[in-house]
C-alpha positions as CSV (number, residue, x, y, z in Angstrom):
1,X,0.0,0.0,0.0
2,X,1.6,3.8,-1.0
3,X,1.9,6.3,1.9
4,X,0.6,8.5,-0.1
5,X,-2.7,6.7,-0.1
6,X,-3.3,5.8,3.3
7,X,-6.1,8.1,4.9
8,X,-6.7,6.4,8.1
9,X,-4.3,4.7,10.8
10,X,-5.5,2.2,13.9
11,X,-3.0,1.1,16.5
12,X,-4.5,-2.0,18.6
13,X,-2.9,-3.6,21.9
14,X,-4.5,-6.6,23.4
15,X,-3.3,-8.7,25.9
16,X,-0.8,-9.9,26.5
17,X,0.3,-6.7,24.5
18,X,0.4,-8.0,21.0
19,X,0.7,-4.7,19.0
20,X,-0.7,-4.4,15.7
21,X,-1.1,-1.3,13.0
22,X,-3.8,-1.4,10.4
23,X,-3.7,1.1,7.4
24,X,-6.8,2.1,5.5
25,X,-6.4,3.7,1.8
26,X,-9.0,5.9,0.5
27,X,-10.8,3.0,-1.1
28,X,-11.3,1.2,1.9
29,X,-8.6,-1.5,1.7
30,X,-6.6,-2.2,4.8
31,X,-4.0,-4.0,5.9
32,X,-2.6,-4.9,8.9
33,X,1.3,-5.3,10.1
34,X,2.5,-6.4,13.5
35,X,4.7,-4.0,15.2
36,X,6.9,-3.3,18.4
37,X,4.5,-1.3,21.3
38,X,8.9,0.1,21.3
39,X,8.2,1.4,17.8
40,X,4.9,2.8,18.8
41,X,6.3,4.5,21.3
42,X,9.9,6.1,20.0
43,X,7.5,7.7,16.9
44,X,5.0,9.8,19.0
45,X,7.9,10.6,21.4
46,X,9.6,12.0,18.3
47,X,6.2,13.6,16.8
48,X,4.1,14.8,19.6
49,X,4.5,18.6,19.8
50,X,4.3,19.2,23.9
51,X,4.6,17.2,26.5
52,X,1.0,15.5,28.4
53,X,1.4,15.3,32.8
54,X,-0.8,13.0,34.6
55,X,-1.7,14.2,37.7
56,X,-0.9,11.4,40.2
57,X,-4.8,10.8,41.5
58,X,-5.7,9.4,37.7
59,X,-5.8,5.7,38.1
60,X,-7.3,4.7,34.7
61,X,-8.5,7.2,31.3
62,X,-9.3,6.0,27.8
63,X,-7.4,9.2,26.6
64,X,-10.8,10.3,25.3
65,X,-14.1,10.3,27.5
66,X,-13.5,8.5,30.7
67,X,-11.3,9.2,33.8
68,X,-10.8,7.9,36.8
69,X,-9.4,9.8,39.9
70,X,-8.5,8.0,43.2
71,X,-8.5,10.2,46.6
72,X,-7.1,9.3,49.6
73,X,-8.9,9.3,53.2
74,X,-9.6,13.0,54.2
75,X,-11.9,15.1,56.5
76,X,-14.7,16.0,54.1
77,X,-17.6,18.9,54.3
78,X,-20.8,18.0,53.1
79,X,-24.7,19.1,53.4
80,X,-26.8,15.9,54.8
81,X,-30.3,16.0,54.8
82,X,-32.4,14.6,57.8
83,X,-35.1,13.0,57.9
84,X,-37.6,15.6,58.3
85,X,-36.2,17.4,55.9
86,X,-33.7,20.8,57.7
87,X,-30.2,20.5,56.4
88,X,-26.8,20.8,58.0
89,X,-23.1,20.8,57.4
90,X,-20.6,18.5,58.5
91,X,-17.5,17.6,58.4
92,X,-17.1,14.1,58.3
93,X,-14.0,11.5,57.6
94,X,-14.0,9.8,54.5
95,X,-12.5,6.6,53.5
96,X,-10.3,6.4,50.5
97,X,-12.8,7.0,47.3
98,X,-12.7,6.4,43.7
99,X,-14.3,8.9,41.1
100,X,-15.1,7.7,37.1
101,X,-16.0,10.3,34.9
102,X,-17.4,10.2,31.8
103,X,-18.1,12.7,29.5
104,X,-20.1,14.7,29.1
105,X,-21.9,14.4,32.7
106,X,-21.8,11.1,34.3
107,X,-19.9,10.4,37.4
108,X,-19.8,7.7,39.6
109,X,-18.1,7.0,43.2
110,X,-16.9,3.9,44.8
111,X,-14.9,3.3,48.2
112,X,-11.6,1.5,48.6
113,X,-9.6,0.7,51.7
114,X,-6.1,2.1,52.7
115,X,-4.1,5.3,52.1
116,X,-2.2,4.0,49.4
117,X,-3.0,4.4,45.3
118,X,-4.9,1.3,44.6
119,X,-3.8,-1.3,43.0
120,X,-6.0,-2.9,39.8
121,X,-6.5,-5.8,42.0
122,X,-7.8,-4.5,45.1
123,X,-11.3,-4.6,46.2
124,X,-13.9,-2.1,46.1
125,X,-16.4,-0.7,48.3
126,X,-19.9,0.7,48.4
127,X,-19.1,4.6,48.8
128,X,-21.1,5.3,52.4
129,X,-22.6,7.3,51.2
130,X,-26.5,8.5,50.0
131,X,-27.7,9.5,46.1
132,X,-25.1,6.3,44.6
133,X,-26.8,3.8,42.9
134,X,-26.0,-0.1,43.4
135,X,-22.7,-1.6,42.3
136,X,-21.8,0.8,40.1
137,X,-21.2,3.7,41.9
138,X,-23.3,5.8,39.8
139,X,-24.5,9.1,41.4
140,X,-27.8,10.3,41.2
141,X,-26.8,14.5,40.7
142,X,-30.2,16.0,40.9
143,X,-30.2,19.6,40.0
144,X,-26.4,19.8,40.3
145,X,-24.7,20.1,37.4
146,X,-21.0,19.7,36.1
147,X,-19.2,22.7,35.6
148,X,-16.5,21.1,33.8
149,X,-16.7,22.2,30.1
150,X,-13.3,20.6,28.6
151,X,-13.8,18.3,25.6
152,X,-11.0,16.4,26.8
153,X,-10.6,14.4,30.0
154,X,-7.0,15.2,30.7
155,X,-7.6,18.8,30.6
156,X,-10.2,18.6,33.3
157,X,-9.5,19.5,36.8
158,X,-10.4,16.7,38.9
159,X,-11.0,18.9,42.3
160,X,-13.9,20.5,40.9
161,X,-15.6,17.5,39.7
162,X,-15.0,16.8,43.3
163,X,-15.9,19.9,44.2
164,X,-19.2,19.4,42.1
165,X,-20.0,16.1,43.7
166,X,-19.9,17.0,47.7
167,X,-21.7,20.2,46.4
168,X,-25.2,19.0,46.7
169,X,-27.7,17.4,49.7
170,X,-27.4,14.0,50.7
171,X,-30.7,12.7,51.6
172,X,-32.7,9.2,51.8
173,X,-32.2,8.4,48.2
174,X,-30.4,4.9,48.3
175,X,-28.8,5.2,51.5
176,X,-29.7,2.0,52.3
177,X,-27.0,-1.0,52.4
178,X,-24.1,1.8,52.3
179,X,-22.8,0.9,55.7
180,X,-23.0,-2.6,58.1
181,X,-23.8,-0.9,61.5
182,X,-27.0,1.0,60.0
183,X,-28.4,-1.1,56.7
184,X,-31.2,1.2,56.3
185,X,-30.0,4.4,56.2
186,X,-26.3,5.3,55.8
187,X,-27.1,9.1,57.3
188,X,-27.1,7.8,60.5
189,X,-23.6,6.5,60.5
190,X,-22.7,9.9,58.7
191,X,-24.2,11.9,61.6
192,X,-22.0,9.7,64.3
193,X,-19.0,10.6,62.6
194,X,-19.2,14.1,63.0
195,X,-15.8,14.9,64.6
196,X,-14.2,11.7,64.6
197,X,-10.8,12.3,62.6
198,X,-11.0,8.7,60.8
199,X,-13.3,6.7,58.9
200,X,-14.0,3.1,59.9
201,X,-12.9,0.4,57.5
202,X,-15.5,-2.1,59.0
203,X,-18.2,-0.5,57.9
204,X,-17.3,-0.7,54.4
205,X,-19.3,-3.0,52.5
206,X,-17.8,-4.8,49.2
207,X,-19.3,-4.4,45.5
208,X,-17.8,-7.9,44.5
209,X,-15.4,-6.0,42.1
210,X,-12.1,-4.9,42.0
211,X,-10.5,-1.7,40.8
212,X,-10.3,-3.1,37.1
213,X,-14.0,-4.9,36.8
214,X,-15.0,-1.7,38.9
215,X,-13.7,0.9,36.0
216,X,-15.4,-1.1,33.1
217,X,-18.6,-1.1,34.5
């Protein structure tokens, strides 16, 4: 096939990390090579025009519409909502906590364990908190809506997705089977915390994924 035909290049990696290139001319034919990932590699290094930085919370991105953010444990601020329905502000500890994003506004949350970057393998945990939906982690956002405005997920600022996310009420919707000591209604572990400087690991409850099944879901 003549370079000066080709109008379209794929690069695909499967595991375990056999590398091919397919070229597509402009009447449809293609053809696929093997190649190094090495090769790959050496020619965007010598062709890209600046330099990308990953900021060290991003665990997983498909370079296009979906990233994913870990945190680490922290005190957190946040409006709950009680039952009769008066609001207040806490500050409450918070276990480590994963965020996927994917463009143009859906987000979901997920728990892990630790203070450490998580590993693919490790498990992961019902967020404890309300307004997530089931296994997934997606979050039910209401009125609240994502300020980000970037076409592209690098060029996003994860701390004000964050900042987004803790930004609304957390009331009654799904807060049950967030937590093991109150099954019914995760707010009322919330409100024991206030003060406490750490969150408790047993009351995390597991998904049945890990951080890799978790991110695909």
């Amino acid at each position: 096939m003549e370079e000066n035909e080709i109008t379209r290049i794929e690069i695909t990696i499967e595991k375990p990390w056999t590398t091919t290139i397919t070229f597509e001319n402009q009447q449809g034919l293609r053809e696929t090579r093997p190649v190094a990932l090495s090769d790959i590699t050496r020619t965007i290094h010598q062709h890209v025009s600046r330099t990308i930085y990953l900021a060290s919370e991003v665990i997983a991105t498909d370079w296009a519409e979906t990233v994913a953010w870990w945190r680490p444990p922290q005190i957190q601020a946040m409006v709950l909502q009680h039952a009769g329905g008066a609001q207040g502000i806490y500050r409450l500890p918070m276990p480590g906590l994963l965020l996927r994003l994917k463009l143009p506004h859906t987000i979901a949350v997920a728990a892990v364990k630790g203070n450490r970057r998580p590993l693919p393998s490790a498990p992961v945990f019902h967020a404890p908190l309300p307004n997530i939906d089931d296994r997934s982690g997606r979050v039910c956002l209401g009125a609240t809506q994502l300020t980000c405005q970037e076409d592209a997920v690098l060029e996003i600022d994860p701390q004000q997705v964050w900042q987004d996310f803790w930004g609304s009420a957390f009331n009654q919707h799904a807060a049950a089977n967030r937590c093991k000591t109150y099954p019914k209604d995760v707010r009322l572990l919330l409100f024991e915390l206030q003060g406490k400087s750490r969150f408790p690991p047993g009351e995390l409850l597991a998904t049945g994924d890990h951080v890799e099944s978790w991110l695909e879901l």
